[in-house]
C-alpha positions as CSV (number, residue, x, y, z in Angstrom):
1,X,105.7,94.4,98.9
2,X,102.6,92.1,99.1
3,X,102.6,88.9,98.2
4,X,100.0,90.0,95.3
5,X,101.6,87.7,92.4
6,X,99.5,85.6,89.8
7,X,98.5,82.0,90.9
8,X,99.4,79.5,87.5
9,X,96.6,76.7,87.4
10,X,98.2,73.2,85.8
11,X,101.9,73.9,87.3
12,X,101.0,71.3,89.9
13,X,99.8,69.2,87.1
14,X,102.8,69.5,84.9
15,X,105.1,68.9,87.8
16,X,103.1,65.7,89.2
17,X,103.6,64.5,85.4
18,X,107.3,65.3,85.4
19,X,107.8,63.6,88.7
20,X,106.0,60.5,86.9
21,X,108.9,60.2,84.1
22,X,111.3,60.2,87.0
23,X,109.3,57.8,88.9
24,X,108.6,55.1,85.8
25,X,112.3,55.6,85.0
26,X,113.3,54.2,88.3
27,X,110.6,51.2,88.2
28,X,112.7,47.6,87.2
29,X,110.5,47.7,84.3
30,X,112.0,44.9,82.1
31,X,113.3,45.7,78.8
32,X,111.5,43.0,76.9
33,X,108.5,44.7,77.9
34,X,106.7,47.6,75.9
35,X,106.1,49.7,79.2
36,X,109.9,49.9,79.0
37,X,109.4,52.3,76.0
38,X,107.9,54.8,78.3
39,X,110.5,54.5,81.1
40,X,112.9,56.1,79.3
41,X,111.7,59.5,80.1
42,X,113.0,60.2,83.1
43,X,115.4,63.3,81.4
44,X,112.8,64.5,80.3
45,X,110.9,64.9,83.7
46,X,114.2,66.4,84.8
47,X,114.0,69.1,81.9
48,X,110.6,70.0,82.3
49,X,111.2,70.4,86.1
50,X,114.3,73.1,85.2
51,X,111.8,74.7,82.5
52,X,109.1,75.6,84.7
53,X,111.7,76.7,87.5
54,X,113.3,79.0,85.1
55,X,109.6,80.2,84.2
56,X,108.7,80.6,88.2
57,X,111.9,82.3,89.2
58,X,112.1,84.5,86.2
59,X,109.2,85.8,86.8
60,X,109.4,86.3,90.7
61,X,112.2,88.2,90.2
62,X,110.8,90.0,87.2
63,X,107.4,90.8,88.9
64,X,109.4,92.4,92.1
65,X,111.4,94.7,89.9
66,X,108.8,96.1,87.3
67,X,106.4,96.6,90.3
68,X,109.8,98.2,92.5
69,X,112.6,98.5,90.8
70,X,114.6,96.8,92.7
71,X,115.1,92.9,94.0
72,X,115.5,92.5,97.6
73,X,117.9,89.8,96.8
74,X,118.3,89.1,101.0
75,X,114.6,88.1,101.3
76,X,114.6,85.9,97.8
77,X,117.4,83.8,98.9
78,X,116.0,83.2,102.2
79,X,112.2,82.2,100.2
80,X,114.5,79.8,98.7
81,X,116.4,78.7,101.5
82,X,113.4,78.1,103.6
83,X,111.6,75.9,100.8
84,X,114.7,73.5,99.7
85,X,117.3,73.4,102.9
86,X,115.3,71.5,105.4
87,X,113.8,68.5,103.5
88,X,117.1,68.9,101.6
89,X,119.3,68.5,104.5
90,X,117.3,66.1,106.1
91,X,117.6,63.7,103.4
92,X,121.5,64.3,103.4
93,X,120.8,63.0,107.4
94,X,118.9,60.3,106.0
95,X,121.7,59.1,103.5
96,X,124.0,59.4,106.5
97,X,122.4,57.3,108.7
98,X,121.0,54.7,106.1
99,X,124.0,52.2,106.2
100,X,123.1,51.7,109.7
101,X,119.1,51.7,109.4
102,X,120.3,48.7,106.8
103,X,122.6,46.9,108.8
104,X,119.4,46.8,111.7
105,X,117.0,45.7,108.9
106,X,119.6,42.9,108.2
107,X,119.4,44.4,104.3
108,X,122.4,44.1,102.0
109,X,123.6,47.5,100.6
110,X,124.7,49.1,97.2
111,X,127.6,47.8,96.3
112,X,127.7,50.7,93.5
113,X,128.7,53.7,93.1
114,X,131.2,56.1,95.6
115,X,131.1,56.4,99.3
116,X,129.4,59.7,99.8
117,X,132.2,62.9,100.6
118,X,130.1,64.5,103.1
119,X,131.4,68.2,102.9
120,X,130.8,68.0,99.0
121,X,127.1,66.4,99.7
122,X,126.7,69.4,102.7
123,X,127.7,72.1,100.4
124,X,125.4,71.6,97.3
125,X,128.6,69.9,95.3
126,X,126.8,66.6,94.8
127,X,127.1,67.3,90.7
128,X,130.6,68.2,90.8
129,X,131.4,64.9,92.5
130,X,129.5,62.6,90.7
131,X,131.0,64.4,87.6
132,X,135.0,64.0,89.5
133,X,134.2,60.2,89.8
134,X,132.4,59.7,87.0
135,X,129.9,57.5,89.1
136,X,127.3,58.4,91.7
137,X,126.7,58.1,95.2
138,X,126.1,54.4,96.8
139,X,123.6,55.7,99.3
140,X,119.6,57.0,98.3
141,X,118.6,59.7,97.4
142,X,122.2,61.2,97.2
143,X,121.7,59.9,93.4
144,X,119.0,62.9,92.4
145,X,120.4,65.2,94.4
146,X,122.5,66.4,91.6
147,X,119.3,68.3,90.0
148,X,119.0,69.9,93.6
149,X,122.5,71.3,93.1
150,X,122.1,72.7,89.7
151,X,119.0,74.3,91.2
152,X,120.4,76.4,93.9
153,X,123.2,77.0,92.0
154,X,120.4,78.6,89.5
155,X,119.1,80.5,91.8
156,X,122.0,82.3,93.0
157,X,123.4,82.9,89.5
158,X,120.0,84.1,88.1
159,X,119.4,85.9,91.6
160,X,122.4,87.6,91.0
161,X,122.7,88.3,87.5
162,X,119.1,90.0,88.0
163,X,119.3,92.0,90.4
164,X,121.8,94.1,88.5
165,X,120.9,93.4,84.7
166,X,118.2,96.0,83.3
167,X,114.7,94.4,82.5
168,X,115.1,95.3,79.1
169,X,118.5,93.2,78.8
170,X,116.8,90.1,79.9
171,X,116.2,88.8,76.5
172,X,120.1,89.3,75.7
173,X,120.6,86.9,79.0
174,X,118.3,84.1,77.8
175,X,119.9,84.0,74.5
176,X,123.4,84.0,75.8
177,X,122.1,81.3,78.6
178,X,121.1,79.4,75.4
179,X,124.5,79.7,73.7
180,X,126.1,78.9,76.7
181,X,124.7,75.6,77.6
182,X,125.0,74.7,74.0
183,X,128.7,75.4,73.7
184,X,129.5,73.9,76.7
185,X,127.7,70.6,75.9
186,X,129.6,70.3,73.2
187,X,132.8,70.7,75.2
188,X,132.1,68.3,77.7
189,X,131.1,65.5,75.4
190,X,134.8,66.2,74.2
191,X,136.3,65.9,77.1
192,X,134.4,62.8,78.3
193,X,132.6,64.9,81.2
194,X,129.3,64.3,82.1
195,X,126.2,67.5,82.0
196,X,125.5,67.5,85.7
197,X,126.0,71.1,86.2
198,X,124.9,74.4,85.3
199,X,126.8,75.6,82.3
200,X,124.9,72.5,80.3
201,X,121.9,72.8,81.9
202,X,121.8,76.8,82.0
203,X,119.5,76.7,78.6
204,X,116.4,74.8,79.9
205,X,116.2,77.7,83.1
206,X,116.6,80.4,80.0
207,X,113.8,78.7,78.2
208,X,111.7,78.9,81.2
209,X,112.6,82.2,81.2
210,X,111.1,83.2,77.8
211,X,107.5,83.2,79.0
212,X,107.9,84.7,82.1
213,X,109.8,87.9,80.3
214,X,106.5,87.7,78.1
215,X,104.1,87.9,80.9
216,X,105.5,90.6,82.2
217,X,107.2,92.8,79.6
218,X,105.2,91.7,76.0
219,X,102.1,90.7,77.6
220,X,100.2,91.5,74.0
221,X,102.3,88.6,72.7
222,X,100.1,86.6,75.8
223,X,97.5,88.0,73.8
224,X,98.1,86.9,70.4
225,X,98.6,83.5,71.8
226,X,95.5,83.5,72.9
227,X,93.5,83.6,70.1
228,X,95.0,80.4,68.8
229,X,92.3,78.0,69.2
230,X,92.3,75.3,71.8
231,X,91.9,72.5,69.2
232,X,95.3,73.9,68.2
233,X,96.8,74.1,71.5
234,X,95.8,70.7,72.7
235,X,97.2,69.2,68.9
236,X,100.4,70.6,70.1
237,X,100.8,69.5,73.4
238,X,99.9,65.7,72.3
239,X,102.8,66.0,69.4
240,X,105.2,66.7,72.7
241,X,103.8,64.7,74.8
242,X,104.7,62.3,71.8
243,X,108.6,63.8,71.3
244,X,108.8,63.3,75.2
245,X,108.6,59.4,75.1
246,X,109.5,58.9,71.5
247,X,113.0,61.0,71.2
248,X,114.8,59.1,74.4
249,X,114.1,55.8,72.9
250,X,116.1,57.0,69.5
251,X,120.1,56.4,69.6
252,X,120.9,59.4,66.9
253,X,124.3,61.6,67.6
254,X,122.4,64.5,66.4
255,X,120.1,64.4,68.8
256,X,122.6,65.1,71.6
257,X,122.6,69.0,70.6
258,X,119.3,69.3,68.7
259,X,116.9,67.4,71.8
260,X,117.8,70.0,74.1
261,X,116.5,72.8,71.9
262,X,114.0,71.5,71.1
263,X,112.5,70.4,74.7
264,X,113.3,74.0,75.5
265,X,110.8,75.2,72.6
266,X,108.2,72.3,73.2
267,X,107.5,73.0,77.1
268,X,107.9,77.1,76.7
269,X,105.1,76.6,74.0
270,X,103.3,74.2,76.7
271,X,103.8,76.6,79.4
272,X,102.7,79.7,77.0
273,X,99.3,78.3,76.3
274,X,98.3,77.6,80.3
275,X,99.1,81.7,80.5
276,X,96.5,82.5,78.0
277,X,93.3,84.5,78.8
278,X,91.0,82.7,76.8
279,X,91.8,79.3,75.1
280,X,94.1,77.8,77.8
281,X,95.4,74.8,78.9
282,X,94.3,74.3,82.3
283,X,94.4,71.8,84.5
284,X,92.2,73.0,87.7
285,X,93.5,72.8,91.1
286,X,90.9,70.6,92.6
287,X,91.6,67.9,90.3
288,X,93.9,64.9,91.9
289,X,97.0,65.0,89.6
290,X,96.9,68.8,90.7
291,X,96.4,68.3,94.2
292,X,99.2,65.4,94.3
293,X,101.7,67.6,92.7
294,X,102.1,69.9,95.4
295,X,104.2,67.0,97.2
296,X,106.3,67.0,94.1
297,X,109.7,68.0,95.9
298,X,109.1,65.2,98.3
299,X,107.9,62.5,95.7
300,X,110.9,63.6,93.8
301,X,113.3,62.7,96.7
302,X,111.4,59.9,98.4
303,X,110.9,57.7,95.7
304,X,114.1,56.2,95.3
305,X,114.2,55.5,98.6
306,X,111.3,53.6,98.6
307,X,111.5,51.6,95.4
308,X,115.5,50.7,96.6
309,X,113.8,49.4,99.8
310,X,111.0,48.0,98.6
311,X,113.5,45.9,95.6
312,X,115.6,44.7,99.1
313,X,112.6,43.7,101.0
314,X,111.7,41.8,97.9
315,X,114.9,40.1,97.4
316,X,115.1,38.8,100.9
317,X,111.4,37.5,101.2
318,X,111.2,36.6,97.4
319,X,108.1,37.7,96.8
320,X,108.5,37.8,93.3
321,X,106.1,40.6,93.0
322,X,105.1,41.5,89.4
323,X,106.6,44.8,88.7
324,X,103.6,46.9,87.4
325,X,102.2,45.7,91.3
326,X,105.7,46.5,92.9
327,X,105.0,50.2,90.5
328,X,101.4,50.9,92.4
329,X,102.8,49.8,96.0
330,X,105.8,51.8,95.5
331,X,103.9,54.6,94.3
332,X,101.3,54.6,97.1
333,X,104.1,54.3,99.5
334,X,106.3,57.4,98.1
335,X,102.8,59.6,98.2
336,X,101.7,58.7,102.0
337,X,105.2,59.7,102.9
338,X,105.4,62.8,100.9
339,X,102.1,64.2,101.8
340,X,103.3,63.4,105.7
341,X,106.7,65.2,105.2
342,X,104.6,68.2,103.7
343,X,102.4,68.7,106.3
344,X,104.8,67.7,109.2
345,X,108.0,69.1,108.2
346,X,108.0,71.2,105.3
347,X,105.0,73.6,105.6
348,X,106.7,74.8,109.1
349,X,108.9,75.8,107.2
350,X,107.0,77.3,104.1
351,X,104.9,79.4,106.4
352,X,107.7,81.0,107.1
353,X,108.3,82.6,103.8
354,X,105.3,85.2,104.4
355,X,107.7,87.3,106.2
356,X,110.2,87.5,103.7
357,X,107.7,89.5,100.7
């Protein structure tokens, strides 16, 4: 099969702007400050990020069996494999080696958190871990890895599920994904366990999943949609951009089973309206916030390592930087290093992926 499938304008956006929660979230923002209202957000970057990869693996998979009939499940593992293993496992390297690289920088270390289990870390069990101890890793980015986990995990369990589920039963999957996560949130806040893993998670993939099933299988739904006016469809994405900032600042119990469903409805509707033929929400590729989020996987994993290293540098000059300053130098840092990993080490690797359509 050719690799013939649809190009989605603003997906680079959206994911440079979910990277963005992640990133302010991380920034020593200081609480008496009203920046700190927005720094909140960094579950919500995460959500949206497991939204649009429900929507882009859905409808991968989808797309190869209405054309075929079939999923050549070989060649979409090893798509997978060849875009999240190496930067993946070089970080894990990284993490390794990064007690040593701060011992010869004469830095102090985290005195938080667990000493890394190696085989667990190797193996895509970071979650599970940090869900055993209760804690997190000591060592950056070993800390975010955890949403890396979930996501292969994803990918096998949707991969799998897929390739032998009819097209027409996919709606009955995303509803019981749904149910699922839903039930099993509720468990684990019983038994004191923390969401890091797919079961509680599973819903914001199946939510992704909604448009992509649309796209392909109800396209005059697509349709409909688009005749909603663009006045409209703007409105709606400001009231979520709104809910994204405003419902992690609120303490409510209720929250804990109603924000999820409802962040699953807010970004399918966002990602709905950028699918429209006329009257869509686009964001077009030449445009910087669409051009930067290309480097999203790296920005997502670098980050932390910079800002950590940037807070110790700090600390041992005293610079006493200010920390909306320390935000634009860490930022600037975390995208020169991204866009080089891209280009140096990653798109090796992507190019790679042509042979396995």
């Amino acid at each position: 099969m050719g690799k013939t499938r649809r190009h989605f304008h603003t997906f680079d956006a959206l994911r440079f702007f979910s990277f963005l929660l992640v990133f302010l979230h991380h920034i020593p923002v200081p609480e008496s400050h009203f920046a700190s209202f927005f720094s909140k957000s960094g579950g919500v970057g995460v959500i949206f990020f497991f939204v649009l990869s429900g929507f882009l693996i859905t409808y991968i998979l989808l797309e190869e069996k209405s054309k075929t009939g079939k999923i050549l499940l070989k060649k979409f593992f090893v798509r997978r494999v060849l875009r999240i293993w190496p930067l993946f496992y070089g970080m894990i390297l990284f993490a390794y080696l990064t007690p040593y690289i701060l011992q010869f920088l004469n830095l102090s270390s985290s005195n938080q958190g667990y000493n890394p289990n190696w085989l667990m870390s190797l193996f895509f069990l970071e979650n599970y871990q940090m869900m055993l101890t209760n804690s997190f890793p000591n060592v950056s980015p070993l800390r975010l890895m955890w949403t890396l986990c979930i996501e292969e995990h994803f990918y096998i369990f949707w991969g799998i599920i897929m390739y032998y589920i009819p097209i027409k039963k996919v709606p009955h999957l995303i509803l019981g994904s749904i149910i699922t996560a839903s039930v099993f949130r509720i468990v684990y806040l019983y038994l004191g366990l923390s969401t890091l893993d797919l079961l509680t998670n599973l819903d914001y993939f199946a939510f992704g999943a909604i448009p992509a099933y649309l796209l392909i299988e109800k396209n005059e739904v697509i349709h409909k949609i688009s005749s909603i006016s663009i006045s409209i469809k703007y409105g709606i994405a400001t009231i979520i951009l709104v809910l994204s900032f405003m419902i992690p600042n609120l303490s409510y119990s209720l929250l804990y089973n109603i924000a999820p469903v409802l962040y699953g409805i807010c970004f399918t509707c966002l990602i709905l309206f950028t699918l429209c033929y006329r009257n869509e929400l686009k964001i077009p590729d030449n445009y910087w916030i669409s051009k930067l989020g290309i480097y999203t996987y790296g920005l997502y994993l670098f980050h932390i390592i910079i800002i950590n290293l940037l807070l110790r540098l700090g600390d041992k000059l005293e610079l006493g930087i200010a920390w909306y300053s320390f935000s634009i130098i860490a930022l600037t840092c975390t995208i020169l290093i991204s866009m080089t990993s891209y280009y140096v080490f990653e798109k090796p690797f992507l190019r790679l992926k042509k042979h396995f359509y």
